[in-house]
C-alpha positions in Angstrom: 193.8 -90.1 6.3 192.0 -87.3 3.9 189.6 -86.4 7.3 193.0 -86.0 9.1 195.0 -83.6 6.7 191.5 -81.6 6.1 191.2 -81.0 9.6 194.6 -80.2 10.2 193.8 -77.6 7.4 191.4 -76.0 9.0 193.7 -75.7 12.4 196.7 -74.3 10.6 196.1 -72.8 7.7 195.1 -69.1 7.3 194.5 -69.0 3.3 191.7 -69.4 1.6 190.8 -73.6 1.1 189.2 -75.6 -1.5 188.4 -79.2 -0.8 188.1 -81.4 -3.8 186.8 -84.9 -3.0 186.9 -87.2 -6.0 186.7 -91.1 -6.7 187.9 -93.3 -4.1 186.8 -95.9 -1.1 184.4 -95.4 1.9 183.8 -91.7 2.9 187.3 -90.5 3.7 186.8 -86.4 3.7 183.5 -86.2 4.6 183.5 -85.8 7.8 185.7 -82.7 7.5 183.8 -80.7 5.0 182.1 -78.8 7.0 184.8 -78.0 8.8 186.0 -76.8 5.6 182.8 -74.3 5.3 183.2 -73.3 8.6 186.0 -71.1 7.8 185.2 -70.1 4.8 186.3 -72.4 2.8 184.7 -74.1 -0.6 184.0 -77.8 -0.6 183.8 -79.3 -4.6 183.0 -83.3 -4.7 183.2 -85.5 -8.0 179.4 -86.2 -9.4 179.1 -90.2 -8.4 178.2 -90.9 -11.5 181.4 -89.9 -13.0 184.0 -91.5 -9.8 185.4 -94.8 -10.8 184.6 -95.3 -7.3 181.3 -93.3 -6.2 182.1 -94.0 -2.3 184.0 -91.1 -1.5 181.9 -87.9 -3.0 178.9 -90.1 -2.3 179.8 -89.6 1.3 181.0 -86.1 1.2 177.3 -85.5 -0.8 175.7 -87.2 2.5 177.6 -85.4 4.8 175.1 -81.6 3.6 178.1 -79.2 3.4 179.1 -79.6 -0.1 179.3 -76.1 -2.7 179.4 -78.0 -5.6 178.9 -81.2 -7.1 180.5 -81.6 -10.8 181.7 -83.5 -13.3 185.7 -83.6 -13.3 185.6 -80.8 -16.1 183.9 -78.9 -14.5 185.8 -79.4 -11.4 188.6 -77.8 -13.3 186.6 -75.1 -14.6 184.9 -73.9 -11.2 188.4 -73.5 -9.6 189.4 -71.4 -12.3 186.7 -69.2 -11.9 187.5 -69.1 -8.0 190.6 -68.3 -8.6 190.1 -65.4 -10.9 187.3 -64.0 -8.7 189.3 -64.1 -5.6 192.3 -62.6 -7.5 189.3 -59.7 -8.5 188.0 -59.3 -4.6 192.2 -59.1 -3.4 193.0 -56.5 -6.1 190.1 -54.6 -4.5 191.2 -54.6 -1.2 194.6 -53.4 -2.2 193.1 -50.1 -3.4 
């Protein structure tokens, strides 16, 4: 169901997209990731060695089109810093 709603993401949805895959059973996601790239999204899996279940950002790891790979912390922290750097490049454009 996750490869279904990414998908549909990329198809309907002109904003800017982050994918976060974390912990969870078989690769679900993966397959859209790069779809996720493709338009210029950003694509943030869970380290495996931090999932409860590595299955899922395992797969996403596999699938090559992954911009990160963190701990859950620093999941958190890296969309922070998208956010206030995106916030930076739209003030720009404004001017």
């Amino acid at each position: 169901m996750i490869t279904v709603f990414l998908r549909s993401l990329t198809r309907h949805w002109s904003g800017k997209l982050i994918a976060v895959i974390v912990s969870g059973y078989d690769g679900d996601g993966a397959a859209a990731l790069c779809g996720i790239r493709e338009v210029g999204g950003i694509t943030i899996e869970q380290k495996p060695d931090t999932a409860g279940r590595p299955d899922m950002p395992s797969s996403a790891i596999a699938s090559g089109c992954v911009d990160f790979v963190l701990s859950p912390e620093d999941i958190a922290q890296e969309i922070v810093r998208i956010a206030h750097a995106t916030r930076a490049d739209d003030s720009r454009a404004m001017r």
